[in-house]
PALOTOR-659507 format. One record per residue (C-alpha): residue in one letter; x, y, z. Coordinates in nm, 4 decimals, m for minus. Each point is the difference from the previous one (the first is absolute). Last residue first. Example, Ala and Ser with C-alpha at 12.3 -4.5 7.8 and 13.67 -1.06 7.14 Angstrom:
BEGIN
+----+----------+----------+----------+
| aa |        x |        y |        z |
+----+----------+----------+----------+
|  S |   1.3670 |  m0.1060 |   0.7140 |
|  A |  m0.1370 |  m0.3440 |   0.0660 |
+----+----------+----------+----------+
//
This chain:
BEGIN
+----+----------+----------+----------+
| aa |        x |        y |        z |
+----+----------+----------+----------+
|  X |  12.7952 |   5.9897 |   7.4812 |
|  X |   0.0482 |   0.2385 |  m0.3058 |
|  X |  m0.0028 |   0.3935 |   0.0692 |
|  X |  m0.3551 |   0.1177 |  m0.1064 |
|  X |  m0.0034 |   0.3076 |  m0.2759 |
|  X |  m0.0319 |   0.3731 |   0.0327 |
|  X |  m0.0571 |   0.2406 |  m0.2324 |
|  X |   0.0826 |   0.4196 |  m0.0169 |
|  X |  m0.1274 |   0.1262 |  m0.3584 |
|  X |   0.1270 |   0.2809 |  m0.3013 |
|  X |  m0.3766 |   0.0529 |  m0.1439 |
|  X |   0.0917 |   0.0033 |  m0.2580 |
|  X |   0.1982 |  m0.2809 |  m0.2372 |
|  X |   0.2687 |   0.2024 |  m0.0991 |
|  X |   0.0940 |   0.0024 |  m0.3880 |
|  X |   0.0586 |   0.3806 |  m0.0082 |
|  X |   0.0883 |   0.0800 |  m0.3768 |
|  X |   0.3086 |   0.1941 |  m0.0814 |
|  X |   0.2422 |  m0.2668 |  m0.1659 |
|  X |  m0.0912 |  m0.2672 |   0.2295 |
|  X |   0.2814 |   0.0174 |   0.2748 |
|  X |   0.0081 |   0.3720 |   0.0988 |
|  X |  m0.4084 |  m0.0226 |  m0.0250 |
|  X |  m0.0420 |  m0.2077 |   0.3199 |
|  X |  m0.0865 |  m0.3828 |  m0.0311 |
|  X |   0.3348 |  m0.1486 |   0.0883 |
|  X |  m0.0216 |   0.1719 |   0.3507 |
|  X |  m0.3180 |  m0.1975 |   0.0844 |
|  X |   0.0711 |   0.1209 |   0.3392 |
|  X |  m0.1968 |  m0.3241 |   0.1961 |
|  X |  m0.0290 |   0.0581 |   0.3482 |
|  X |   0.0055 |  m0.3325 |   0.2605 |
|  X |  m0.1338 |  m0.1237 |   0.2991 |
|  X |   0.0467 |  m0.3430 |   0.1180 |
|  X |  m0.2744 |  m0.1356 |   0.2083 |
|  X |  m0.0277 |  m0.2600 |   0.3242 |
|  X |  m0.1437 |   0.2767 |   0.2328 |
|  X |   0.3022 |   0.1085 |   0.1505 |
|  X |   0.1036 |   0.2226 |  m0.2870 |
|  X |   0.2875 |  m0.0696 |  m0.2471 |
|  X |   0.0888 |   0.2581 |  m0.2446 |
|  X |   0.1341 |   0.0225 |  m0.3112 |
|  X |   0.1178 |   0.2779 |  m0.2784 |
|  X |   0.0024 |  m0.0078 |  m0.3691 |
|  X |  m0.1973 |  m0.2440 |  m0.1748 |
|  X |   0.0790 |   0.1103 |  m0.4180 |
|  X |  m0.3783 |  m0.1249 |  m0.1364 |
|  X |  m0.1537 |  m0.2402 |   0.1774 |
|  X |  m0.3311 |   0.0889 |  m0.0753 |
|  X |   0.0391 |  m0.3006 |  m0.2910 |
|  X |  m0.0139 |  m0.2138 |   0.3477 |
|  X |   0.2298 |  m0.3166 |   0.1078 |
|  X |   0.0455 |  m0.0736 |   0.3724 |
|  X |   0.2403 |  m0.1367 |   0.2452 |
|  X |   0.2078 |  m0.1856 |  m0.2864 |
|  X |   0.2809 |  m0.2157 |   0.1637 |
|  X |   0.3791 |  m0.0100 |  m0.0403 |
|  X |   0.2124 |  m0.2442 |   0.2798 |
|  X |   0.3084 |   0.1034 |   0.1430 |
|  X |  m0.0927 |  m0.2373 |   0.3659 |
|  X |  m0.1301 |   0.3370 |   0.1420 |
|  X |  m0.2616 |   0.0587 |  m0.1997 |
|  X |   0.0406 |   0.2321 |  m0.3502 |
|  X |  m0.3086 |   0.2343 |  m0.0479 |
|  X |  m0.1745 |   0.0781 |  m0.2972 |
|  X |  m0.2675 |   0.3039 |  m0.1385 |
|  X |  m0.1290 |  m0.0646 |  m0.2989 |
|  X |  m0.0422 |   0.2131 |  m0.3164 |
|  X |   0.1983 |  m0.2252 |  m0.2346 |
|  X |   0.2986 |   0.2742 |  m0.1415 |
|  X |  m0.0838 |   0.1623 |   0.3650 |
|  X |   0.1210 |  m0.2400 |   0.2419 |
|  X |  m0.0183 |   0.1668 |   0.3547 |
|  X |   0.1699 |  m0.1687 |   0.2832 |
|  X |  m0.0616 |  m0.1625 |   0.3568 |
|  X |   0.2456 |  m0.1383 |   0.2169 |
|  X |  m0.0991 |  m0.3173 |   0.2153 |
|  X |   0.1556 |  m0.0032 |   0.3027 |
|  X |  m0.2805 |  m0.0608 |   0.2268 |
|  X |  m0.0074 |   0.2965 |   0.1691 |
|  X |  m0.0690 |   0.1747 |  m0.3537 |
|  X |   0.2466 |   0.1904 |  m0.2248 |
|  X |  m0.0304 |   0.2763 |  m0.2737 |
|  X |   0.0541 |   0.0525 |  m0.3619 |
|  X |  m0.0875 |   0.2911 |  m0.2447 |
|  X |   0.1260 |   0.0638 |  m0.3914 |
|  X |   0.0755 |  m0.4005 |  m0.1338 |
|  X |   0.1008 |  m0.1357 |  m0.3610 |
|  X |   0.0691 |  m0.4079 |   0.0506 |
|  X |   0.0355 |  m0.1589 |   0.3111 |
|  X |   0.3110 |  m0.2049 |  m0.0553 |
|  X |   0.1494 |  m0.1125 |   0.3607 |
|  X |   0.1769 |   0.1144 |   0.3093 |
|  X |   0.3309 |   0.1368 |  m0.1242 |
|  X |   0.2370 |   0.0258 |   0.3231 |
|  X |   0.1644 |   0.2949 |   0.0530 |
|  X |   0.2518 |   0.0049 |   0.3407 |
|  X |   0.2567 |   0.0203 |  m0.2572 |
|  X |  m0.0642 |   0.2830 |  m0.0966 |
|  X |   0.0169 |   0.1851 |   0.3862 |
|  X |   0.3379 |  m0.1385 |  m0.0599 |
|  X |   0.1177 |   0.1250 |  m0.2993 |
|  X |  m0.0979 |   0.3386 |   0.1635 |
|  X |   0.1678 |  m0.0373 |   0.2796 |
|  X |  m0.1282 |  m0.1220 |   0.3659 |
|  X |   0.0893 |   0.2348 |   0.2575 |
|  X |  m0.3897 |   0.2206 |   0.0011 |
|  X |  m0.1594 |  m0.3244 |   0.0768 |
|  X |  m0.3971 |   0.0577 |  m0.0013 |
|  X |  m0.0096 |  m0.0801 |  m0.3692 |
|  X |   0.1441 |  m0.3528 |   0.0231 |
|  X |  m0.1645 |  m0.0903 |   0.3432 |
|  X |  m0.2902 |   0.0730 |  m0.2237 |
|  X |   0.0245 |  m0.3243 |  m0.1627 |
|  X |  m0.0325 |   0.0498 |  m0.3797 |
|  X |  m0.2510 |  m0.1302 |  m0.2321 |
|  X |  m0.0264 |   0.0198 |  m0.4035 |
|  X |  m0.2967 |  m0.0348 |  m0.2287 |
|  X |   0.0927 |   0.0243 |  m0.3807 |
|  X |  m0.1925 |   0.0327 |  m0.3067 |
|  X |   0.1617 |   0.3670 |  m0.0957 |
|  X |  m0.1180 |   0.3459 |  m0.0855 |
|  X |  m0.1897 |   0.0400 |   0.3038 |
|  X |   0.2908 |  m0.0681 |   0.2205 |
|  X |   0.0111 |  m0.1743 |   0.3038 |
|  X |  m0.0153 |  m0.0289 |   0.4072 |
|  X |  m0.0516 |  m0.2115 |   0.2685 |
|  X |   0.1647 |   0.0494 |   0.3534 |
|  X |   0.0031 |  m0.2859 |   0.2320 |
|  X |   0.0443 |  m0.0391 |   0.3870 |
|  X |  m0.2788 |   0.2539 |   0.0751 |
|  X |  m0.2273 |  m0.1172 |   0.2599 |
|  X |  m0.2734 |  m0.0709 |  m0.2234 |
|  X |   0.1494 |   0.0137 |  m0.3864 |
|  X |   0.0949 |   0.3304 |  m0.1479 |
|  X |  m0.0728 |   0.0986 |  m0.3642 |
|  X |   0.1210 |   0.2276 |  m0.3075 |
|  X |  m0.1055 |   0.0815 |  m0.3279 |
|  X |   0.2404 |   0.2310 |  m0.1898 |
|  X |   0.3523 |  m0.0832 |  m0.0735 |
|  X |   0.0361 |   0.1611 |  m0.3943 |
|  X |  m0.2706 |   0.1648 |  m0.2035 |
|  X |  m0.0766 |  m0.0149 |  m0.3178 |
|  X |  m0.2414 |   0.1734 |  m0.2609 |
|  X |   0.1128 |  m0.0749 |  m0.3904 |
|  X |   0.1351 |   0.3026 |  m0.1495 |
|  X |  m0.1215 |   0.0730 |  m0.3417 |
|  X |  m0.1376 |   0.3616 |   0.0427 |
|  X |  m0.3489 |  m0.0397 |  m0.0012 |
|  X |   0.0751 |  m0.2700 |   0.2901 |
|  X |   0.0413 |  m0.3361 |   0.0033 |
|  X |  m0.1890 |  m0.2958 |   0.2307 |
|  X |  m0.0295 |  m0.2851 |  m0.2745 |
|  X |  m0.2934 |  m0.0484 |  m0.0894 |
|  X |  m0.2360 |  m0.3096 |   0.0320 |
|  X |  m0.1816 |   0.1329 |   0.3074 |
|  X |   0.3773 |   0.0041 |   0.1474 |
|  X |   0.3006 |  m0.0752 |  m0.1339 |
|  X |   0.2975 |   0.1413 |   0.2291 |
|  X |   0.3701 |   0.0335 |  m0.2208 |
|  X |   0.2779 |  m0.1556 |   0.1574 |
|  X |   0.2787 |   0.1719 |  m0.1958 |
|  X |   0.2385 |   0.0088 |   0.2363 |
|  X |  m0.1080 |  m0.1760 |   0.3285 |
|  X |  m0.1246 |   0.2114 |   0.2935 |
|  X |   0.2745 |   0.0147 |   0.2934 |
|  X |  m0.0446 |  m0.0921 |   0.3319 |
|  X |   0.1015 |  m0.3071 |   0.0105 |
|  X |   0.2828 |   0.0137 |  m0.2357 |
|  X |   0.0769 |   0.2867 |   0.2459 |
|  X |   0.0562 |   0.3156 |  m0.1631 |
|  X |  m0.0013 |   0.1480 |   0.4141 |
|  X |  m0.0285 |  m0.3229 |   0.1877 |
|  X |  m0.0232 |   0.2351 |   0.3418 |
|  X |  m0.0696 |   0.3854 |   0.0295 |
|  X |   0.0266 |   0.1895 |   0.3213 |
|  X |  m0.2342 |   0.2303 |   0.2082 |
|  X |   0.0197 |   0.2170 |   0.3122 |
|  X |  m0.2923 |   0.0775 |   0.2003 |
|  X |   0.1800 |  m0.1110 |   0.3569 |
|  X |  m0.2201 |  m0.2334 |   0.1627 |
|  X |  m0.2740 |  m0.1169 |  m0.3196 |
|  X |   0.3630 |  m0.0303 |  m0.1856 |
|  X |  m0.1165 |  m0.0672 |  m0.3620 |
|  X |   0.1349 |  m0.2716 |  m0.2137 |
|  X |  m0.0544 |   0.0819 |  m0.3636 |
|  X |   0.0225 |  m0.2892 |  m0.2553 |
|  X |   0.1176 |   0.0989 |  m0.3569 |
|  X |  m0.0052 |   0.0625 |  m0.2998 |
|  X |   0.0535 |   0.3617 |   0.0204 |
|  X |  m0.3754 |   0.1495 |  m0.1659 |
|  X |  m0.1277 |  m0.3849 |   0.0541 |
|  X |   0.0260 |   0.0924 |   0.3783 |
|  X |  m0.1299 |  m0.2811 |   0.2354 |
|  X |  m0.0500 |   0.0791 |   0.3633 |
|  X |   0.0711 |  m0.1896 |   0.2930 |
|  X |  m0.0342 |   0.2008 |   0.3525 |
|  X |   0.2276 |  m0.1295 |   0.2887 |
|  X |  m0.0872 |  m0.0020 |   0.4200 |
|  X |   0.1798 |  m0.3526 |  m0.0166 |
|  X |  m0.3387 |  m0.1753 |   0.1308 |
|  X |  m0.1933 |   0.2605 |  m0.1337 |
|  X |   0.0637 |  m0.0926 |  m0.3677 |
|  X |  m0.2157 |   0.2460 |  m0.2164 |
|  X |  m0.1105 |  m0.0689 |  m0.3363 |
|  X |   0.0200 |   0.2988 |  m0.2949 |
|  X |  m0.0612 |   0.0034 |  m0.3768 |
|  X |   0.0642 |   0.2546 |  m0.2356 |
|  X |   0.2951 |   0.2154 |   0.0541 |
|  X |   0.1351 |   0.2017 |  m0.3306 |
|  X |   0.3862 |   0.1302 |   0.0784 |
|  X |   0.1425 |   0.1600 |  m0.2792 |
|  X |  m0.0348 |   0.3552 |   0.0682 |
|  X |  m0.0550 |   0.0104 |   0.3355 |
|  X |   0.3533 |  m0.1939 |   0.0579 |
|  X |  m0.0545 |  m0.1810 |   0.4046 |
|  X |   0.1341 |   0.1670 |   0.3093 |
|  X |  m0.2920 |   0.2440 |   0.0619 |
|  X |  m0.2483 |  m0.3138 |  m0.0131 |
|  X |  m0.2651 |   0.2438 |   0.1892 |
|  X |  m0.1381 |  m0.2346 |   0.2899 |
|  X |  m0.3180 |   0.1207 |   0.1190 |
|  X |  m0.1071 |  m0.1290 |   0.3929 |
|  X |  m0.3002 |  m0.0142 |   0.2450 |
|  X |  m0.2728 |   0.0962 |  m0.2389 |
|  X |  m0.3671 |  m0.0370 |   0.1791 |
|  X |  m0.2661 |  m0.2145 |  m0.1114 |
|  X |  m0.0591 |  m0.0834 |   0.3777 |
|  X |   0.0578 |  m0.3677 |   0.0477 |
|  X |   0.1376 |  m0.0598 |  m0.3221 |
|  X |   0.3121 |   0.1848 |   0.0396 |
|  X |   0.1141 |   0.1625 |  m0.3306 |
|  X |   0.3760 |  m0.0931 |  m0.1333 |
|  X |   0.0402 |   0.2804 |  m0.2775 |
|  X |   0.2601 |  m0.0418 |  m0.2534 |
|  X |   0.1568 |   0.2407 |  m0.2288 |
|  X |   0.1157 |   0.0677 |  m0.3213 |
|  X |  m0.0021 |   0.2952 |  m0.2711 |
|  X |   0.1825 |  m0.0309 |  m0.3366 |
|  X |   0.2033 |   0.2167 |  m0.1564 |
|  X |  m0.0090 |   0.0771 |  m0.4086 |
|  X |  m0.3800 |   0.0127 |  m0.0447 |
|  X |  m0.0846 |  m0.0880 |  m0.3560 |
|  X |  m0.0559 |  m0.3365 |   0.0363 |
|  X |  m0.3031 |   0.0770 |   0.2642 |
|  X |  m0.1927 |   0.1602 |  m0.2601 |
|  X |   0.0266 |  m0.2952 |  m0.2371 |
|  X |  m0.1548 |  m0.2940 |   0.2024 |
|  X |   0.0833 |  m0.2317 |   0.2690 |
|  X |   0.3453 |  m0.1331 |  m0.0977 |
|  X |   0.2260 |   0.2395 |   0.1608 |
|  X |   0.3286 |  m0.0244 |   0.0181 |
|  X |   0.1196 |   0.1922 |  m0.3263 |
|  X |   0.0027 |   0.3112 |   0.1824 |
|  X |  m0.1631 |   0.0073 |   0.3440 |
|  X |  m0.1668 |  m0.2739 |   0.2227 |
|  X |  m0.3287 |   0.1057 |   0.1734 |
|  X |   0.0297 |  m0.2173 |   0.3022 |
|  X |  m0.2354 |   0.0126 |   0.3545 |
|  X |   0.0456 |  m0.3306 |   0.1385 |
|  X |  m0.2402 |  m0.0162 |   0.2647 |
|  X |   0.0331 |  m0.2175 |   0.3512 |
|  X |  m0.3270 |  m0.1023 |   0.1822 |
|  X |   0.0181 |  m0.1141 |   0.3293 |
|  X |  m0.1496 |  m0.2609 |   0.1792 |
|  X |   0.2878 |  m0.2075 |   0.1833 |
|  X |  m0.0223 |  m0.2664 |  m0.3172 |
|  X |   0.0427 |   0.2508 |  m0.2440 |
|  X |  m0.1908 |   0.1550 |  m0.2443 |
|  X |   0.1795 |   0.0980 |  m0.3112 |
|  X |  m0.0809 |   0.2669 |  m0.2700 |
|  X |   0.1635 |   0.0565 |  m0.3669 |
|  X |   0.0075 |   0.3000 |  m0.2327 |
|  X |  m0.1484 |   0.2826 |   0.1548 |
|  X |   0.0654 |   0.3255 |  m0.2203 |
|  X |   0.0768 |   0.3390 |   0.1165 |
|  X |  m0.1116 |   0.0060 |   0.3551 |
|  X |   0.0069 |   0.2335 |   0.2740 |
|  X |   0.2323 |   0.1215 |   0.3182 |
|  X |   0.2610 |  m0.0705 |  m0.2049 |
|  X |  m0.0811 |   0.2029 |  m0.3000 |
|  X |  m0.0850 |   0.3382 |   0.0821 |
|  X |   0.0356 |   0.1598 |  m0.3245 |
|  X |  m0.1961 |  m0.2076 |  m0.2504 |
|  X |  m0.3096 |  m0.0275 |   0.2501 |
|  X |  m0.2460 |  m0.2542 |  m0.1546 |
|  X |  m0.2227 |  m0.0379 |   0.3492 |
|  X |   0.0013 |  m0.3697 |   0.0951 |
|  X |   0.2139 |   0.0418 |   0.3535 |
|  X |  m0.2610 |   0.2878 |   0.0483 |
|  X |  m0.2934 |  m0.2282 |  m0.0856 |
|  X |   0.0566 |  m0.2809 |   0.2924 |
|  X |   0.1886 |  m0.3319 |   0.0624 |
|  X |  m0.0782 |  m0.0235 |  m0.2253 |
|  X |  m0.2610 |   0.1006 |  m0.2405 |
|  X |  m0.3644 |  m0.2351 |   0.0062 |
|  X |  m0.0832 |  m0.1865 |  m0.3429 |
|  X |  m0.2751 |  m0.1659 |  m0.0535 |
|  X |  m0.1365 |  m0.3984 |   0.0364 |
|  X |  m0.1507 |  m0.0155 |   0.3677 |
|  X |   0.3439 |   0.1892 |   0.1418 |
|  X |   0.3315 |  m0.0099 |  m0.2437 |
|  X |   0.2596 |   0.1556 |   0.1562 |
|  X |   0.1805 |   0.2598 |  m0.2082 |
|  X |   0.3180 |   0.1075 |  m0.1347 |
|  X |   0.1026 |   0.2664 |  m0.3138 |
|  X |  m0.3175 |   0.1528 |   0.0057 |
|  X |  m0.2055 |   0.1385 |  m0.2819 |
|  X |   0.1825 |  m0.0339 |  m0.3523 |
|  X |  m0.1232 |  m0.0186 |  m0.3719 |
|  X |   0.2520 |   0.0489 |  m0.0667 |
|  X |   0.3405 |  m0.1800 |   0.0961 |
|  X |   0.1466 |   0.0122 |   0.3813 |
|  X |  m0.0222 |  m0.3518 |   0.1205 |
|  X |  m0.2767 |  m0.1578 |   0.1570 |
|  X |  m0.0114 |  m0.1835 |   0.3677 |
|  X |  m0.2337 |  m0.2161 |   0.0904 |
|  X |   0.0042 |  m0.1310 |   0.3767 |
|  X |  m0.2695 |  m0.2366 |   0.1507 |
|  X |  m0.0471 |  m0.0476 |   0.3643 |
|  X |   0.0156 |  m0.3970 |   0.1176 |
|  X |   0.0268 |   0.1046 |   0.3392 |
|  X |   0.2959 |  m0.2331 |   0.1640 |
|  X |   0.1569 |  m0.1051 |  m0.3676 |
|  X |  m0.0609 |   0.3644 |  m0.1564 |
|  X |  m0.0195 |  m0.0330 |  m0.3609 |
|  X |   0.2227 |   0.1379 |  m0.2464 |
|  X |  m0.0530 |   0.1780 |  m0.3479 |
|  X |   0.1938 |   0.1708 |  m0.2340 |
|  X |  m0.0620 |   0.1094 |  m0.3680 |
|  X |  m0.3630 |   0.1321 |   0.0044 |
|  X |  m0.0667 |   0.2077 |  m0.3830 |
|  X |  m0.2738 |   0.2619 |   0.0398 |
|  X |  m0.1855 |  m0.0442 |  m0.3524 |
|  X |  m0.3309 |  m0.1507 |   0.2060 |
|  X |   0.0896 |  m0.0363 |   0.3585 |
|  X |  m0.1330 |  m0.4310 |   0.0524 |
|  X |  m0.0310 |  m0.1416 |   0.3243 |
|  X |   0.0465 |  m0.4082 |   0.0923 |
|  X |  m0.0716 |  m0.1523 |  m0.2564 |
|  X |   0.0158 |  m0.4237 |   0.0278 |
|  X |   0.2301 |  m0.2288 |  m0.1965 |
|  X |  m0.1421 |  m0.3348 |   0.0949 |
|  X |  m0.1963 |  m0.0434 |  m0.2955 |
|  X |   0.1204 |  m0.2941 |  m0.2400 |
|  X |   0.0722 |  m0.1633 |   0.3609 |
|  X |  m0.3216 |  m0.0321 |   0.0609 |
|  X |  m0.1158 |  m0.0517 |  m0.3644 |
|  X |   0.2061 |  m0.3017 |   0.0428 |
|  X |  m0.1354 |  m0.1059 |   0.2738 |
|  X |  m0.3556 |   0.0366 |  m0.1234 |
|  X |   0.0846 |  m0.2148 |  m0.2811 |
|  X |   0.1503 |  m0.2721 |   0.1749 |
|  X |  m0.3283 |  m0.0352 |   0.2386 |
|  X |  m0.1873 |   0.0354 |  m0.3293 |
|  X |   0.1830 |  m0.2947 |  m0.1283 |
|  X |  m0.0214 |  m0.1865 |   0.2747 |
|  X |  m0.4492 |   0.0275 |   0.0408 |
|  X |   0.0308 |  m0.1230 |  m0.3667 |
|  X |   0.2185 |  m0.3191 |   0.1050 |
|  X |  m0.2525 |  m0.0772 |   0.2697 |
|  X |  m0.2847 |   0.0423 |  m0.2264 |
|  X |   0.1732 |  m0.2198 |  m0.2808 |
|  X |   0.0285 |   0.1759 |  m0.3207 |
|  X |  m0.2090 |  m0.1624 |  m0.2913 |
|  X |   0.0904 |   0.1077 |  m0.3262 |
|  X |  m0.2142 |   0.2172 |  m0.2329 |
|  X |  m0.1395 |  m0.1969 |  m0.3001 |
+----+----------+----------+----------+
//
C-alpha cells in the first residue's frame, strides 16, 4: 500500500527539488570554439565585453578575441592576430592571460616561455628563448597605448602566466612558474624585478603529483606535469596580493605595500607572507569587491572561493569542470571562466586525446 504524503508536505518536497536542480545547473555556456583551446578570459566591469584569448597550439586562429553574440571577433584587430614569426612585437605569439581593469583597459600577457618553461604543449618546449610582452589597450577606442618588452628579465627561463595590475602604485603583478617567482613591472619606467624568488610560497612541492579524471597527470615520458607560483589575484583597491602554486594546497596573501617597496630585503618581502587557508589543487583565481577570492578546484570539478573571514565554500560543482583556467568578473552578477582541460591532451594519456570537445567559455552567478 503506497503511503500517504500530506499535500502540503508534497508541494515541499518539490519546492526542495527544484532548488536543488537549480543549483545542480547553474553552470551556464557561454561560447564554445570546437578544438581551439581558450585559456584567458576577463570581463570588462564598466561594459561587460568578453575577452578569450588562446594560446599558440594547432589548431590555431587568433591568439585574442572579443566574444560578440557567441563568436569570436580578433583584437583589437587582424593584423595584431596575423602569425608573423619575424616581426614579433608588433604581433602576437601566444596570449596567455588577459585583465580588464577598473579604468577600462585591457592589458595582454603575451608569453611563449622557452626551454624547459613551457608547459603548454611540445612545440613550444623546444624553443630555447622565450618571447614576452604586454600590451595595455584602451577600451575606449581599441587602440594600443603601450608594450612593455621585459628586456631585463632571463628569456630563457622566465615563463609569465598570469598578470593583475595595481594602478594605485602604477605596478604590474605577474607570476612566473618558469623563475618562481613574482614579477613586479614598472607601468612608469618598463623595468622589471623579481620578488620571493624559490619562495616556500612560491614554490611547487616535491613530488606533489596532480590526479585528475582518476590519473595522475604524467607524461609519455614519466614526468609528472608541475608548475610552480601560478594563479594570481587582486582584491578591489589593491591592498592584498594572492598567489599559489599548482602543485601545492596552499593559498597565500601578501600586502602590496610589500611588493611596491623596492628597500625592503628579500627576507623581508617573506615575511610579509601570510598563508591564507587550504584550498586544495587550484590553476585560475580572481577577486570580487566584496573580498571574496575565487578559485578553481579541479580534483572535484568545482569552482570555490574563500570569504573574507578565511572561510572555504563551493561556488559550483560540474563534471564540465575540467582544469578552470582563467576568470572574469562582469558587471552583470557572472563569473566567467575557460576551462583548458590540460590533463586531457595526448602528452598526458599515452597518445590518446581525452579532451572533452568542444573546448567551452561558461559563466556562473556570483553568490548573494
Amino acid at each position: 500500500m503506497k503511503k500517504y504524503i500530506p499535500p502540503i508536505l508534497f508541494f515541499i518536497s518539490i519546492l526542495f527539488n527544484t532548488k536543488i536542480m537549480a543549483q545542480e545547473s547553474t553552470l551556464m555556456e557561454v561560447a564554445s570554439f570546437g578544438k581551439y583551446q581558450p585559456i584567458g578570459v576577463t570581463v570588462s566591469a564598466k561594459t561587460n565585453r568578453l575577452f578569450v584569448s588562446f594560446p599558440k597550439r594547432e589548431p590555431y586562429l587568433y591568439g585574442l578575441t572579443e566574444i560578440v553574440n557567441g563568436e569570436r571577433k580578433p583584437f583589437p584587430d587582424e593584423e595584431w592576430n596575423k602569425t608573423d614569426t619575424i616581426n614579433t612585437r608588433n604581433h602576437f605569439v601566444s596570449v596567455q592571460d588577459l585583465y580588464a581593469d577598473e579604468k577600462n583597459f585591457l592589458w595582454v600577457l603575451d608569453s611563449r616561455p622557452g626551454g624547459s618553461a613551457s608547459i603548454f604543449g611540445s612545440d613550444q618546449a623546444q624553443k630555447k628563448e622565450g618571447h614576452f610582452k604586454l600590451l595595455q589597450i584602451n577600451l575606449a577606442d581599441n587602440k594600443v597605448v603601450n608594450v612593455y618588452h621585459f628586456d631585463d628579465l632571463p628569456k630563457d627561463k622566465s615563463a609569465l602566466n598570469d598578470i593583475v595590475v595595481d594602478h594605485d602604485k602604477q605596478l604590474a603583478y605577474l607570476s612566473d612558474p618558469g623563475l618562481s617567482a613574482i614579477v613586479v613591472l614598472d607601468l612608469k619606467t618598463g623595468k622589471s624585478r623579481t620578488v620571493l624568488q624559490k619562495d616556500t610560497a612560491t614554490l611547487a612541492n616535491p613530488g606533489f603529483i596532480l590526479h585528475l579524471d582518476n590519473r595522475d597527470v604524467v607524461d609519455q615520458a614519466g614526468k609528472p606535469f608541475t608548475s610552480n607560483v601560478n594563479g594570481i589575484a587582486l582584491t578591489h583597491d589593491n591592498p592584498y596580493f594572492y598567489f599559489r602554486a599548482i602543485n601545492q594546497t596552499k593559498l597565500y596573501r601578501i600586502k602590496t605595500e610589500y611588493l611596491a617597496d623596492t628597500r625592503l630585503s628579500e627576507t623581508q618581502i617573506s615575511e610579509g607572507v601570510e598563508m591564507v587557508t587550504e584550498t586544495g589543487v587550484c590553476h585560475g583565481m580572481i577577486a570580487d569587491k566584496k573580498g571574496n577570492i575565487y578559485l578553481s578546484s579541479s580534483p572535484d570539478y568545482s569552482v570555490k572561493y574563500v570569504s573574507p573571514d578565511g572561510k572555504l565554500h563551493t561556488l559550483v560543482t560540474d563534471k564540465r569542470l575540467s582544469w578552470p583556467d582563467s576568470f572574469g568578473i562582469g558587471d552583470d552578477g557572472y563569473l566567467y571562466l575557460s576551462c583548458a582541460q590540460l590533463n586531457r591532451q595526448e602528452k598526458y594519456n599515452k597518445g590518446k586525446d581525452r579532451t572533452d570537445y568542444p573546448y567551452r567559455i561558461y559563466k556562473v552567478k556570483l553568490p548573494e
